[in-house]
N, C-alpha and C positions, 0 to 999 in steps of 0.2 A: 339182335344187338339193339339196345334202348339209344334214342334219339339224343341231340346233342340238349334238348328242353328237358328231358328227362333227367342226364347224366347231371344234369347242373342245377334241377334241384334239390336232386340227390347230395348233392358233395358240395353244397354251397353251407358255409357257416352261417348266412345269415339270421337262421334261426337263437344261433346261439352270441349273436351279434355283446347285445347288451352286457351279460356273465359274464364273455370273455375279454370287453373290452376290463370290467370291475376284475378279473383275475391279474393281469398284467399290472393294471395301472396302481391299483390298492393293494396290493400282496409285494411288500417289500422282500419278502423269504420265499418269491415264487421260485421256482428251476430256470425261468425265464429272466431274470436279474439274479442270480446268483451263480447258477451254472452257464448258461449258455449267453447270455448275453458277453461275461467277460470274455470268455474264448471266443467267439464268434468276433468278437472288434480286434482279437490277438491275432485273427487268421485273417482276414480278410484286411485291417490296418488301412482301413478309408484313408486317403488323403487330399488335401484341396485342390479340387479339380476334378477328380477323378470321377468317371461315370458309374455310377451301380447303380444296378435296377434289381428290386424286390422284387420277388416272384412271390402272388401268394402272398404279400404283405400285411392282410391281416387288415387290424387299427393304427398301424404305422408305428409299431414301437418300436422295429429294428431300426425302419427307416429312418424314424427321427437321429439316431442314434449314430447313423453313417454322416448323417447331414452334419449334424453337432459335430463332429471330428471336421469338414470343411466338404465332402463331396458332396457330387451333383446326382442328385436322388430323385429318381422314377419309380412308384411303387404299383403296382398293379394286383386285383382281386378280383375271384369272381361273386362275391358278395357286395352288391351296395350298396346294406346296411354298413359293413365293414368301413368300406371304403367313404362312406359319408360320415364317420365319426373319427378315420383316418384326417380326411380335411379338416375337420373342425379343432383338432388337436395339435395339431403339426404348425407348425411357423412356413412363413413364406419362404419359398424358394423348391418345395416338394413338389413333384409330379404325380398325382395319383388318378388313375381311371380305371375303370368296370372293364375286367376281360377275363377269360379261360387262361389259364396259364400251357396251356397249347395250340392256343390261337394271337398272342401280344401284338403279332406284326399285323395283324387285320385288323386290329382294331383301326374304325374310320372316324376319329374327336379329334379334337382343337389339341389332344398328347398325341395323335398318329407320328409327328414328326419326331418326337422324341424316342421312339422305338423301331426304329428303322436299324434293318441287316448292320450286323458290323458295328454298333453303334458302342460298347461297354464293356469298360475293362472287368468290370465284376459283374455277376448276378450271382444269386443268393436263391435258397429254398428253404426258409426256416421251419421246423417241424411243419410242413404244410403236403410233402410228397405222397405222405402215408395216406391223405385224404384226396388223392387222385387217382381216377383210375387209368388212364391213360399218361403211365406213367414213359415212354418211350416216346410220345411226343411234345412233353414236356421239356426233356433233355434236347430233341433235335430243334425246337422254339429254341430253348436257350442256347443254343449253337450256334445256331444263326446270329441273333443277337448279339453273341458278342464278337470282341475285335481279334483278331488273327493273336493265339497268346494269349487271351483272357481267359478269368478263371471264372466257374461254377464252383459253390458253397452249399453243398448241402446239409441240412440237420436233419436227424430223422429222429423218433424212439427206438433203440439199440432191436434189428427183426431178431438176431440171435435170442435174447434176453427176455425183450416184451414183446409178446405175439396176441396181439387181442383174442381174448376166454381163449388161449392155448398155453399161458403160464402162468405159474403165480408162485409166493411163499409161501415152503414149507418148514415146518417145524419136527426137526427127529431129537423126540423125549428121550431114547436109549441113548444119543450120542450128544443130547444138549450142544445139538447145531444148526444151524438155520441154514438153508437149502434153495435154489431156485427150480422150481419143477418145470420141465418142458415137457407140454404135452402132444407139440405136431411144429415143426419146423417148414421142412421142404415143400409143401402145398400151400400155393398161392390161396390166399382168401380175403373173401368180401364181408364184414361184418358190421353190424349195425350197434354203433357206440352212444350209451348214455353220458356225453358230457356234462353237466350239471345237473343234478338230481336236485338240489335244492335249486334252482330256479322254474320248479316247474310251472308255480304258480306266481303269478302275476302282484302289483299290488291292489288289482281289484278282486283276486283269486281266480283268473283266468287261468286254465291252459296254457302253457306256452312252449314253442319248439324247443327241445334239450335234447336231440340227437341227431347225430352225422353219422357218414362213412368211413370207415378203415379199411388199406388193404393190406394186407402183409405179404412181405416179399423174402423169400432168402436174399443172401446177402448173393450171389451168382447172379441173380436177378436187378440190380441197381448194376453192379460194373459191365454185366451183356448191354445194360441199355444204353448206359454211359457209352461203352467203346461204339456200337452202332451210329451213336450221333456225332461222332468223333471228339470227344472227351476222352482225353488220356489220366487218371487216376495220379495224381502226385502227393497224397495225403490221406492217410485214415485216421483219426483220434475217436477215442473213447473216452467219454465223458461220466464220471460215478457221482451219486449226489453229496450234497453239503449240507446235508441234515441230521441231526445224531438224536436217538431216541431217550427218554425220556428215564432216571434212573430207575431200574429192576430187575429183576432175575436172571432176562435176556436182552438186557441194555448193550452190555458189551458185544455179547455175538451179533445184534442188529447190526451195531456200527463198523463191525470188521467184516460182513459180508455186503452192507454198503461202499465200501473201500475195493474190494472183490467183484462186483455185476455190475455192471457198467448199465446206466440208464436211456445214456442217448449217444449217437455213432455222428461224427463228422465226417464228410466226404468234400473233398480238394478235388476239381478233375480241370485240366486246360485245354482251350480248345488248339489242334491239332493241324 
């Protein structure tokens, strides 16, 4: 079993820090403002006062975003590139510190107080689970954390749908239809993802970090771990993208099997 320095070089974004903060904040037509952010503010419906804590918050675009509606935001990363471009972007009133998202309550900073057992009606996991491997203690951190009745929000990428190098689009020329191929489901796996390919090189022409971890999980996998931590499941949605291709031959079929495979899966679970 690799050490906790290891696991969290491993699955730290901070390599891909910079890219991803330029994908969120400069991509008007990202998935992340178009798809999920609306639904994600429909289901979760911050309001003033209210505690939520990011898990996994990235550069604080959900964060900001809870905040803006009027709640009391705590966002936590274990990248501190992340989380240092998270501060510099966010308005005052944000909580944000360096932690494992299955370790929040040990953290020992001047935010220890604000993370204390019981403490939040919401926490949140935006597309960020897929990149953890201890994904069961993850769920029992955020159990803890929150208040008797509160909810856990998780986004993930749909494991049914997109299972990293285990899916992709097919095209059948006999029946002029477009197709989703699954090529392994049920087996858990650990893969090593090229996130930005064009950021590889620097603007001196450096090397620069452009890949993380992925795990994929069936979907039996996320509600075992959920009910374990005592999260009871009160919500599934599927999320399909807002993006229509461009006119030709297979314009139409794109956009009706986009409407058709769902890209990313919501998960509702309250603590019990």
């Amino acid at each position: 079993m690799k050490n906790n320095k290891q696991i969290t070089s491993e699955t730290s974004w901070g390599g891909v820090a910079d890219w991803y903060d330029d994908l969120l904040e400069k991509s008007p037509d990202s998935y992340q403002a178009k798809v999920i952010l609306p639904n994600l503010l429909r289901i979760v419906d911050p309001k003033p006062g209210e505690k939520i804590l990011d898990i996994a918050c990235g550069q604080g675009y959900f964060s900001r975003a809870f905040h803006k509606n009027g709640a009391q935001v705590t966002g936590c990363d274990i990248s501190a590139e992340l989380i240092d471009i998270a501060k510099k972007n966010s308005p005052e009133g944000i909580v944000y510190f360096v932690a494992p998202a299955d370790k929040i309550s040990g953290v020992t900073s001047a935010a220890a107080v604000a993370v204390a057992a019981n403490t939040f009606d919401v926490a949140t996991i935006v597309l960020a689970i897929q990149n953890i491997e201890d994904m069961r203690g993850v769920f029992l951190e955020s159990s803890k954390l929150l208040k008797s009745g509160g909810r856990l929000v998780v986004v993930v990428n749909h494991p049914a749908f997109r299972v990293p190098q285990g899916s992709s689009w097919e095209w059948d020329a006999k029946l002029q239809k477009q197709f989703r191929r699954i090529d392994s489901y049920m087996t858990d796996s650990k893969i090593k993802i090229d996130m930005a390919p064009g950021a590889k090189k620097g603007a001196e022409g450096k090397t620069q970090g452009a890949t993380t971890i992925s795990f994929h999980r069936p979907l039996q996998s996320y509600f075992k771990a959920l009910n374990s931590a005592g999260l009871a499941v009160t919500r599934l949605e599927e999320w399909i993208s807002h993006k229509q291709s461009q006119q030709g031959p297979r314009a139409q079929e794109e956009d009706r099997t986009r409407k058709e495979i769902p890209l990313f899966m919501c998960i509702e679970a309250r603590k019990i």
